[in-house]
N, C-alpha and C positions, 0 to 999 in steps of 0.2 A: 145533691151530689150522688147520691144511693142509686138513683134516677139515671144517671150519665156513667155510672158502671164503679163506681168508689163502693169497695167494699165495706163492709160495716161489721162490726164484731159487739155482739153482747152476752155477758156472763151473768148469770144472778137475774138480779131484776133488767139488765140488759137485754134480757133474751124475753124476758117476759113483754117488755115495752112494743116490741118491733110485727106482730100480727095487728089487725085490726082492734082488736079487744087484751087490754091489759088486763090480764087475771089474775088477784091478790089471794091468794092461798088464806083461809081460815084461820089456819098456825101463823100467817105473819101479819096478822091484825089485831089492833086492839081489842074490836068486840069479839074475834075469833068466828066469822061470818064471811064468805066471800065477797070481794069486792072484784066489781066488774067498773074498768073504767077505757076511756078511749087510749087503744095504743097510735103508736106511727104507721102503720096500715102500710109497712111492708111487706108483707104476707097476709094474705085473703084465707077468708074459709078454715081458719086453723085455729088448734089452740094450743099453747105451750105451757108447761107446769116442769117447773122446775125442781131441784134436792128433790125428785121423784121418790127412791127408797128411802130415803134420809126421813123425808117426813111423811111417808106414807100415802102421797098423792093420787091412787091409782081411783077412790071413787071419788074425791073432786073433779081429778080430769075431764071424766064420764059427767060431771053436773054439768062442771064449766061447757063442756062442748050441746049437750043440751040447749042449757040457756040459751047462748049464742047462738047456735044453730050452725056451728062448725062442722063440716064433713070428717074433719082429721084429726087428734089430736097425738103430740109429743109430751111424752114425760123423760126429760131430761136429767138422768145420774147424774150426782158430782165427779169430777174429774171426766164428763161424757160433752161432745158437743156435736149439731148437725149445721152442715153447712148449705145454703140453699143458694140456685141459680135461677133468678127469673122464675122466684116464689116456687121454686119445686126445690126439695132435698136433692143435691149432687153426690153427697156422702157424710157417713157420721165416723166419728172418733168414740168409742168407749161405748158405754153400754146405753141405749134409748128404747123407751118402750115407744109404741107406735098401735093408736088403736080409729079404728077405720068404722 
């Protein structure tokens, strides 16, 4: 459906699901290690991390996009979100870090 123009909305780990690589932040794991696993591969090349200042995400993001080999990565505020058209950002609400 996402495919044929049906918007898609993800908060939390919703937003984490939806690039290629789903990236489990250190803080919300058991062993406290990041987990890398497959997302829905609606967004290419990116990496999203979420509760950005909340929990401190600024050198995970920076791993995470390593790892992967992500060109871009989002760190997404609570109460912040970005909206993308045809895998590019169209605009954000609230506060996103953004590192290139």
């Amino acid at each position: 459906m996402y495919w044929e123009g049906i918007p898609v909305a993800g908060f939390s780990a919703g937003a984490l699901i939806c690039p290629e690589h789903c990236i489990i932040p250190p803080v919300d794991t058991p062993k406290k290690q990041h987990l890398f696993l497959n997302g829905l591969g609606l967004i290419s090349n990116c990496a999203i991390s979420v509760h950005f200042a909340k929990w401190n995400e600024k050198e995970n993001l920076i791993a995470a996009m390593k790892k992967t080999g992500a060109s871009i990565g989002y760190g997404i505020h609570d109460h912040a979100g970005i909206y993308f058209n045809n895998e590019r950002p169209g605009f954000t609400e609230g506060s996103i870090f953004k590192k290139e």
